[in-house]
C-alpha positions in Angstrom: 17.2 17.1 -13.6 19.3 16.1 -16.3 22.7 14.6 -15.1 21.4 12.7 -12.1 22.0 9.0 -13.5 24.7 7.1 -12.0 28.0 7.1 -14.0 30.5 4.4 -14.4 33.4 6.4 -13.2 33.6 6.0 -9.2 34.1 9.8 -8.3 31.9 11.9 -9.7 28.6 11.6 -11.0 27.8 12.5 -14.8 26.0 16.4 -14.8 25.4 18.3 -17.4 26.1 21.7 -15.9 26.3 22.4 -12.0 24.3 25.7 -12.6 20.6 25.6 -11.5 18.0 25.8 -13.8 16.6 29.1 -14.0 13.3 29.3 -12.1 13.6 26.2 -10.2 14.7 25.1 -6.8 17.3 22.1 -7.1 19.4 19.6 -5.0 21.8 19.5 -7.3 25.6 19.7 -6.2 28.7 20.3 -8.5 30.9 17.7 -6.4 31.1 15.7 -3.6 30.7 18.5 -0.9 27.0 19.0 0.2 28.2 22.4 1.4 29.2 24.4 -2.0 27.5 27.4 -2.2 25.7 28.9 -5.1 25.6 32.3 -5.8 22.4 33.5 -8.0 23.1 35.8 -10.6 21.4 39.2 -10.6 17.9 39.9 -11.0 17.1 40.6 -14.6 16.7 44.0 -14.9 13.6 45.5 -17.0 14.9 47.5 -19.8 13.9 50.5 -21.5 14.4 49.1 -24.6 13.8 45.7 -24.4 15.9 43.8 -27.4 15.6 39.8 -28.5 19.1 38.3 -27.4 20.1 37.7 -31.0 19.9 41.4 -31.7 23.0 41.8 -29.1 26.3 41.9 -30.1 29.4 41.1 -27.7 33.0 41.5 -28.4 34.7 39.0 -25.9 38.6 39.9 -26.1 40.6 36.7 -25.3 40.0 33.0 -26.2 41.5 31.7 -22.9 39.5 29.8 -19.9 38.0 33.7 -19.1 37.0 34.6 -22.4 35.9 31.0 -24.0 33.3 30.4 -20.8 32.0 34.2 -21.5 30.9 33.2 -24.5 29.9 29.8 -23.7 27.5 31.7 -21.4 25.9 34.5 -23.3 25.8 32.2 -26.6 23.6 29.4 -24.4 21.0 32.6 -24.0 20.8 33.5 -27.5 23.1 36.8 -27.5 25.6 37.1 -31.2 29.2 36.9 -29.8 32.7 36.9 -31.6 35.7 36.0 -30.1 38.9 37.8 -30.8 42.3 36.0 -29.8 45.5 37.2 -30.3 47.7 33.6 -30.5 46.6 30.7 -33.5 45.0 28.9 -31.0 42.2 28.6 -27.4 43.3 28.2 -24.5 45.6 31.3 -23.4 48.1 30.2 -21.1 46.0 26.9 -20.8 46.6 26.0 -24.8 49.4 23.4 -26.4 50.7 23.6 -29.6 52.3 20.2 -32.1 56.3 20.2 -32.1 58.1 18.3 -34.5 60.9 15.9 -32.8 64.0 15.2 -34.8 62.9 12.1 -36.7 60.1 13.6 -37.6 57.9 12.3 -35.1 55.0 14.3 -33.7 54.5 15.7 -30.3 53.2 18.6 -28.2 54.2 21.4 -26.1 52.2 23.6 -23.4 53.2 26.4 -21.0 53.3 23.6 -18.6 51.1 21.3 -16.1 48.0 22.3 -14.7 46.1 20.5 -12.3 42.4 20.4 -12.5 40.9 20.1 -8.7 37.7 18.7 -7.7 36.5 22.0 -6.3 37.3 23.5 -10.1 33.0 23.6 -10.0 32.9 26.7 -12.5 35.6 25.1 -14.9 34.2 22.2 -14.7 31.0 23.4 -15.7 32.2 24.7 -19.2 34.2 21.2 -19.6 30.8 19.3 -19.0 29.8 21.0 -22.2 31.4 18.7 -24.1 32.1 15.8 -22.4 29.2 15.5 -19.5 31.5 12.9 -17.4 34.4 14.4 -17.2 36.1 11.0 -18.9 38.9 13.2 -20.7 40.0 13.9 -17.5 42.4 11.2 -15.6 42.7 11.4 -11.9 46.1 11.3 -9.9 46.6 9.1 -7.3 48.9 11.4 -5.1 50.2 15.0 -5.0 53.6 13.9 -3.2 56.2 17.0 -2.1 59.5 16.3 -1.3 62.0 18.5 0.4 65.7 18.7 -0.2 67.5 17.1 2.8 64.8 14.6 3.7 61.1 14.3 4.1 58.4 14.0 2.3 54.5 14.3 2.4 51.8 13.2 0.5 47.6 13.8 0.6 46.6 10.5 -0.5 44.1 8.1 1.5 43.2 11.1 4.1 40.1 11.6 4.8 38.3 14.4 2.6 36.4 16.4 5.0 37.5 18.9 7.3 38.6 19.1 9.7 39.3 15.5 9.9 41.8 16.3 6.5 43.6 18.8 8.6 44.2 16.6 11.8 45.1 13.1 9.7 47.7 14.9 7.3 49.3 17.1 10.6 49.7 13.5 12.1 51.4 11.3 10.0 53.3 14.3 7.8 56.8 14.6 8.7 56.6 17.9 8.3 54.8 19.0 11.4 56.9 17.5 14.2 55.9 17.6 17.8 58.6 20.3 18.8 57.3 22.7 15.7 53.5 22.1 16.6 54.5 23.2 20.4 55.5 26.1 19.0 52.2 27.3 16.9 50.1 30.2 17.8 47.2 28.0 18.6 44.5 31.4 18.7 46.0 32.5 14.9 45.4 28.8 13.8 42.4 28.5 14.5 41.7 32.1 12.2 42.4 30.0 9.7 39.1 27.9 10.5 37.5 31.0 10.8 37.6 32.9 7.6 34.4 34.7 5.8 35.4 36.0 2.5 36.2 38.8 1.2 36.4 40.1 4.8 39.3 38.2 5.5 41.3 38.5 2.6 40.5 42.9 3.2 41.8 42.0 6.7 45.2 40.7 5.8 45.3 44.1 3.2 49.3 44.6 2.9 50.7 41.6 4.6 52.7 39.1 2.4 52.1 35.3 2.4 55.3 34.9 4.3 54.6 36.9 7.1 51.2 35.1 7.7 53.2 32.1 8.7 55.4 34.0 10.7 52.6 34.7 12.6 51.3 31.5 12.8 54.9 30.7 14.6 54.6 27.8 11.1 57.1 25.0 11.7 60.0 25.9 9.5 59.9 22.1 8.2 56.0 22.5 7.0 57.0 26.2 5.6 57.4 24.7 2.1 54.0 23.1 1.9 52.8 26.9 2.3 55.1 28.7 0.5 57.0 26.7 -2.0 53.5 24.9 -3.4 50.9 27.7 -2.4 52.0 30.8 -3.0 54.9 30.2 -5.4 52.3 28.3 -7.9 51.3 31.7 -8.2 54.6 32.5 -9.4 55.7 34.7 -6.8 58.3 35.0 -4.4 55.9 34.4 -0.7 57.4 37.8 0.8 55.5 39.8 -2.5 52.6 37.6 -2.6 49.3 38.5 -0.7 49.1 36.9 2.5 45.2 37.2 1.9 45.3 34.6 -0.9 47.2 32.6 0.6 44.4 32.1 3.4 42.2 32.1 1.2 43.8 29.2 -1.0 44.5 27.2 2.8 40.3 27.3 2.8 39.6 26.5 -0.7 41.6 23.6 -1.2 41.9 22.5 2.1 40.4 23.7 5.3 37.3 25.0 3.5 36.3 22.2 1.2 35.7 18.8 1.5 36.5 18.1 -2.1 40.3 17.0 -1.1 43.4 18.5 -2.5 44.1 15.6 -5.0 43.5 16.5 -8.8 42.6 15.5 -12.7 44.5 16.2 -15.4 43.5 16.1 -19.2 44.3 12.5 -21.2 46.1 14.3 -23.9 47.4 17.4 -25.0 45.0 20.3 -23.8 44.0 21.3 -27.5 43.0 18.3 -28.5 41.6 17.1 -25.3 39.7 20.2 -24.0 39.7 23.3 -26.4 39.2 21.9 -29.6 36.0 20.0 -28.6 34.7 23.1 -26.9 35.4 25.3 -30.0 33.5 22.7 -32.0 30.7 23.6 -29.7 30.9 27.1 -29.8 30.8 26.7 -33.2 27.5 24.9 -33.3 26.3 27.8 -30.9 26.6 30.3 -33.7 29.9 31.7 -31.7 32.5 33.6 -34.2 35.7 32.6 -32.8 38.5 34.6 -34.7 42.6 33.4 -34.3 45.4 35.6 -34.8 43.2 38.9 -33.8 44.5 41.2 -31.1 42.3 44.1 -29.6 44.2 47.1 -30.0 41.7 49.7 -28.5 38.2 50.3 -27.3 36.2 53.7 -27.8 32.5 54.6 -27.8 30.9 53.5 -31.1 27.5 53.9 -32.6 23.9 53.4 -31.1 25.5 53.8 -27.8 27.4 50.8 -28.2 31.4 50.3 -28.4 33.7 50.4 -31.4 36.6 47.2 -30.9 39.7 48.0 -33.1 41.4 45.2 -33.6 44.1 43.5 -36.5 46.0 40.7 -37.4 48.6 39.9 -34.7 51.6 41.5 -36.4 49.9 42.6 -39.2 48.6 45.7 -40.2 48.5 48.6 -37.5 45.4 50.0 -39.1 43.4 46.6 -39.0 39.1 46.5 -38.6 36.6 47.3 -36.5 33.5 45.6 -35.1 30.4 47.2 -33.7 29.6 45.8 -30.3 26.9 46.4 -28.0 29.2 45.3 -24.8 32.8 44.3 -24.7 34.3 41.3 -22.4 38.0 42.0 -22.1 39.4 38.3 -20.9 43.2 39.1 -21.4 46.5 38.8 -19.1 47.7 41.5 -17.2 49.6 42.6 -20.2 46.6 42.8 -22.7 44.5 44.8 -20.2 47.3 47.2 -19.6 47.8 47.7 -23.3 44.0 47.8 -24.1 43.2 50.4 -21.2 46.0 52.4 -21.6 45.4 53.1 -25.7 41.6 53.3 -25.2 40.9 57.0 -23.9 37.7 57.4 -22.2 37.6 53.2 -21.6 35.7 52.6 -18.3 33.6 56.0 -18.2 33.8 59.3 -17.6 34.2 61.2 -14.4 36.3 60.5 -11.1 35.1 56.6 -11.2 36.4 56.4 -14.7 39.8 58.1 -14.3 39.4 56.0 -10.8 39.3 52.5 -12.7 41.7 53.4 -15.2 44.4 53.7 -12.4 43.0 50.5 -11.1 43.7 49.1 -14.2 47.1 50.7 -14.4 48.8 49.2 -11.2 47.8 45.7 -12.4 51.2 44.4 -12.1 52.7 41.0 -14.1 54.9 38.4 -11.6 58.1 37.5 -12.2 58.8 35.4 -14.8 58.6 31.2 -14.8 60.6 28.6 -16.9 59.3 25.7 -18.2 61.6 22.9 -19.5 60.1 19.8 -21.4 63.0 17.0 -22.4 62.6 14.2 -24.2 64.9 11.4 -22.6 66.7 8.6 -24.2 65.5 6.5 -21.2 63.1 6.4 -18.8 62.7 7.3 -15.1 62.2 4.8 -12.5 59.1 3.5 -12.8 58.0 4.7 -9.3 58.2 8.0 -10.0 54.9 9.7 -9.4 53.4 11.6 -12.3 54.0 15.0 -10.4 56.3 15.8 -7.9 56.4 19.3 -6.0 59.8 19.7 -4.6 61.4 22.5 -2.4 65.0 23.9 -1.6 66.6 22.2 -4.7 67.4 25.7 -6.0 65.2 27.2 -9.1 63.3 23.9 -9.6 59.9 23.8 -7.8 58.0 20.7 -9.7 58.7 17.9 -12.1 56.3 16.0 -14.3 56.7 12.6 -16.3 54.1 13.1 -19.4 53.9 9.7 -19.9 52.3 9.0 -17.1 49.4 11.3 -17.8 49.5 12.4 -21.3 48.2 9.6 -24.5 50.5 11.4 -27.2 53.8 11.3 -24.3 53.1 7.4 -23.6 53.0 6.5 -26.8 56.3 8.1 -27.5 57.8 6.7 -24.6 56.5 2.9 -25.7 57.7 3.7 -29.1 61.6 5.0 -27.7 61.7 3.5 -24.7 62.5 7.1 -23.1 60.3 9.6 -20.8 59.3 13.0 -21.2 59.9 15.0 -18.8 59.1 18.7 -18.0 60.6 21.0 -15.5 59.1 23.9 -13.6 60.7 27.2 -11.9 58.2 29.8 -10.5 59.6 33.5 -10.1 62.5 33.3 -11.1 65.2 36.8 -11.6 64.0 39.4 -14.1 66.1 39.0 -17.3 67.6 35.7 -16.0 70.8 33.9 -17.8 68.5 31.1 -19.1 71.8 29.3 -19.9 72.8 29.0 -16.0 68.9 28.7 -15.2 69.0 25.7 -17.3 71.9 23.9 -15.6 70.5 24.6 -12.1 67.3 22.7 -13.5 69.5 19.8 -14.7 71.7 19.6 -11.7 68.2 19.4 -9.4 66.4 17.1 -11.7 69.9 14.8 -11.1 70.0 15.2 -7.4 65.6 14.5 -7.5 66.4 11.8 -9.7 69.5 10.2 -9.9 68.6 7.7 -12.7 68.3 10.7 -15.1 72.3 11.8 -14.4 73.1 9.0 -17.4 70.3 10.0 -19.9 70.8 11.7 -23.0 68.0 14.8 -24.1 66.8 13.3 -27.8 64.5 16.9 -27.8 63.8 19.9 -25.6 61.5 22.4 -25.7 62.0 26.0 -23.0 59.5 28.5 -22.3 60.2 31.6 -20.2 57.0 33.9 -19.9 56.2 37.0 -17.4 52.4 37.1 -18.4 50.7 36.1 -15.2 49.0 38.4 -12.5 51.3 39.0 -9.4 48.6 39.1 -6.5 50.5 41.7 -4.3 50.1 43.8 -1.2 48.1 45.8 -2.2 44.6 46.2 -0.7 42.0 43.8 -2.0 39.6 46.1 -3.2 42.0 48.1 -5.1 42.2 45.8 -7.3 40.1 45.8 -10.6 37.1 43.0 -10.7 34.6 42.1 -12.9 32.0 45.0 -13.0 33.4 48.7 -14.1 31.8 52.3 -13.8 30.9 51.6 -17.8 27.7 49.2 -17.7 28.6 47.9 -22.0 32.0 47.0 -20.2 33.1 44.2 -17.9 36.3 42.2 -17.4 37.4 38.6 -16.7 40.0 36.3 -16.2 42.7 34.8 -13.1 44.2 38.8 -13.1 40.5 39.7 -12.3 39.5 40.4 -8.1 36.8 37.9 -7.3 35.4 37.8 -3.8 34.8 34.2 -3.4 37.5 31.7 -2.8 38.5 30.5 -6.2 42.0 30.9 -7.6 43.9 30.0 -10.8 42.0 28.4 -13.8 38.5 28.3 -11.5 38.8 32.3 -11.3 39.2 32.5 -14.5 36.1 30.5 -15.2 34.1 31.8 -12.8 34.9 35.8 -13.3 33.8 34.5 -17.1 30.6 33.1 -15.8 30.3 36.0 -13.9 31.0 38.6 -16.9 28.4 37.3 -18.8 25.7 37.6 -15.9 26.3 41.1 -15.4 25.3 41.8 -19.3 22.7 39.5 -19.6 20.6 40.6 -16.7 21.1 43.8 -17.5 19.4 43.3 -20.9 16.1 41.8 -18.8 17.8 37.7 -19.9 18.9 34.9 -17.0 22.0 34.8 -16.0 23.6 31.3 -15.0 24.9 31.9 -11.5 28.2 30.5 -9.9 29.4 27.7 -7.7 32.1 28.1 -4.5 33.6 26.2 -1.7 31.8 27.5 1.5 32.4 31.6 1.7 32.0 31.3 5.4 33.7 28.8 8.7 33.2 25.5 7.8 32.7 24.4 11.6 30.4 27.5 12.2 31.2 29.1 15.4 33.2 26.7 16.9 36.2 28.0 15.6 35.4 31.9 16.9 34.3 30.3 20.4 37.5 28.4 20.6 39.8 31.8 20.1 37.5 33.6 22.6 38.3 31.0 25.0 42.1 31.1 24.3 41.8 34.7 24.8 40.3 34.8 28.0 42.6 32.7 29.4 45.8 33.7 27.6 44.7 37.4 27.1 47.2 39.2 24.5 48.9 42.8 25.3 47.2 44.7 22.5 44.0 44.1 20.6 44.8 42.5 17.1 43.9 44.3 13.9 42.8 40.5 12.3 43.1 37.7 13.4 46.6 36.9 12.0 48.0 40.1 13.5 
């Protein structure tokens, strides 16, 4: 198979794609971990009608991660797609834009930094596209997480493989001392070795990410690598956020995969460095990417098809319309909201229609996040890790030095001998004073690093957005996935329900893979099938036969409902 020839880079191997050829039985693996499942796409169905791929028209709505790897996907089979994006540029909330500095110096901005993990197997995929080894990505040596008061942890040089990962970080973290391990529920550990997804995630249906740990008994010193990291990079407070996702990201990037939790970030800006080559290529796919379009409403068309209104973003109300024989709606939770609720009839008739549209409906936005990027008039220690999660120092929950990862940031900082710097606070109040939000973030960057107390801010650029999905309480299957009662119709994107354990940017990509399946083998054409971390216990039924044991001889005083109940 294409792909399989050694690379220069030590840690990974050059592929192509880590989807399997179609009709062919294959060895292939998208990483490291010899147990990453693939799931096949559907059967092709046998139309009625049977059309030449060309002949089908797809509207994909949304040029982010969800919308771009649609149309990757349905171009790569031959089926006409345009792309319609409401901002000037790919990416969605994974895009950067140039800034100007005040001496007229150019630079970049983003919504902020995004790591790209080795278990990303879906992403990745669509990245491979363009640049088969992965060398615009730069690994990070560490992901270190300090907490106010003292201590410290870091997931470099364990081992990768669980649960080998698990034991060697518990050991020599400071965060899991011997008094707070004595206290652990030992039988609702080990349920977190024994997860099978979605089933676990509809077990934990209405319990919040911070009573999960309660029940675990967690060690209130090891609380912030759970909550303050985990569930708050989903930008919401841990007593709102699902406490099935955050099981479910414990097994994905740690207890389920043997990829590690370390990272890659992109050399440069993320425009230049990711979308820009990957709209090239869509390009040379025949794919009709259009800027500066935002789908206003979606109604029954002609030839059975749909009709996509659309217009210029802030332009005219009236704006065009484009046939389409299927629709891909890859937007925020904002977009769909807006979409669905203007499009009467959207989703089908009947009780499943009217039952989707109120799916649709309580798809809820999480509280908004800052992001705070300074130029400095000189730099930060030159120890100071590229990232650096942080917990109790107030609003702040990360802090990045661009220079250390990002071309256009070092060069800058040879140039003016100063750092860039960029500041992060998850869910923070509705309708916050951003002027005392941004002295909180000033007066914890001082107190993370002192060396910055002295600096003066040459340039500053702030961002406060409430655009991402808040994964909440409610149950799992309430919430709206790909597939919808309306077979020209399906949805994608992180806001999406997905029922394998991917989160973030890697849903996103892999609910876009998965879009374009459900079309294309529906019109009698291959689909390209998905990659996960195991769906299942990693250590089989050792895990089960371990809480059995516990059980008999510690029996409980009620059955549980799950096993974190």
């Amino acid at each position: 198979m294409a792909g399989r020839r050694r690379a220069h880079r030590r840690r990974e191997r050059p592929r192509v794609t880590p989807l399997l050829p179609v009709g062919r039985r294959s060895t292939f693996r998208p990483g490291r971990d010899p147990r990453a499942e693939f799931h096949p796409p559907p059967a092709p169905a046998r139309p009625d009608r049977p059309a030449p791929p060309g002949d089908r028209h797809v509207v994909v709505a949304g040029a982010g991660i969800a919308g771009l790897t649609a149309a990757l996907a349905l171009a790569e089979r031959g089926v006409r797609v345009t792309v319609l994006e409401a901002s000037g540029r790919l990416g969605g909330r994974v895009a950067s834009w140039p800034v100007t500095l005040p001496d007229g110096s150019p630079s970049h901005m983003s919504r902020g930094f995004h790591a790209f993990f080795r278990q990303y197997y879906n992403l990745r995929a669509v990245l491979r596209r363009t640049d088969p080894t992965l060398e615009r990505l730069r690994p990070l040596a560490d992901y270190p997480l300090v907490r106010a008061g003292g201590g410290a942890d870091s997931f470099a040089g364990i081992p990768r493989t669980p649960p080998w990962n698990l034991a060697a970080f518990v050991a020599r973290s400071p965060s899991f001392d011997r008094r707070g391990l004595a206290g652990v529920d030992v039988e609702a550990a080990l349920g977190l070795l024994d997860v099978r997804f979605p089933d676990t995630v509809r077990a934990l249906d209405g319990v919040s990410a911070a009573e999960v740990l309660d029940r675990l008994r967690f060690p209130e010193t090891a609380r912030h690598l759970a909550l303050e990291v985990f569930a708050r990079s989903f930008f919401a407070d841990p007593r709102e956020f699902s406490g099935g996702e955050l099981v479910a990201m414990f097994h994905t990037y740690f207890v389920g995969s043997a990829e590690g939790l370390l990272f890659d970030v992109p050399r440069d800006d993320y425009d230049r460095t990711l979308w820009e080559p990957l709209g090239r290529h869509l390009h040379g796919l025949g794919v009709d990417v259009r800027v500066g379009r935002s789908v206003t409403t979606v109604l029954d068309g002609r030839d059975r098809g749909l009709a996509v209104h659309h217009r210029h973003t802030g332009g005219d109300p009236h704006g065009e319309v484009l046939d389409a024989d299927a629709v891909v709606l890859a937007l925020d939770p904002v977009g769909l909201c807006e979409v669905a609720a203007s499009s009467p009839g959207l989703g089908g008739p009947g009780d499943a229609g009217r039952a989707w549209r109120t799916a649709v409906a309580g798809v809820r936005s999480a509280p908004p996040f800052a992001v705070w990027r300074l130029w400095l008039d000189g730099p930060v220690d030159a120890d100071r890790p590229p990232f650096l999660g942080t917990s109790g120092y107030g609003p702040l929950d990360n802090v990045s030095v661009l220079e250390r990862f990002e071309d256009h940031a070092a060069a800058w900082s040879r140039a003016h001998g100063g750092s860039v710097v960029e500041l992060h606070a998850y869910a923070v109040d509705q309708d916050p004073d951003e002027e005392a939000l941004r002295a909180r973030l000033l007066e914890a960057l001082h107190e993370v690093y002192p060396e910055t107390v002295g600096l003066r801010t040459v340039h500053e650029e702030w961002l406060l957005r409430a655009d991402c999905v808040l994964v909440g309480l409610e149950p799992h299957d309430s919430r709206p996935g790909v597939v919808t009662p309306d077979p020209r119709l399906v949805l994608a994107g992180d806001t999406i329900r997905s029922d394998l354990p991917v989160a973030l940017m890697e849903r996103a990509a892999t609910t876009g893979w998965t879009a374009a399946d459900r079309l294309l083998t529906g019109w009698g054409l291959p689909g390209h099938g998905v990659w996960s971390v195991p769906t299942g216990p990693r250590l089989g039924r050792l895990p089960a036969l371990a809480r059995r044991g516990l059980r008999a001889t510690h029996p409980r005083p009620r059955p549980r409902r799950n096993f974190l109940a």
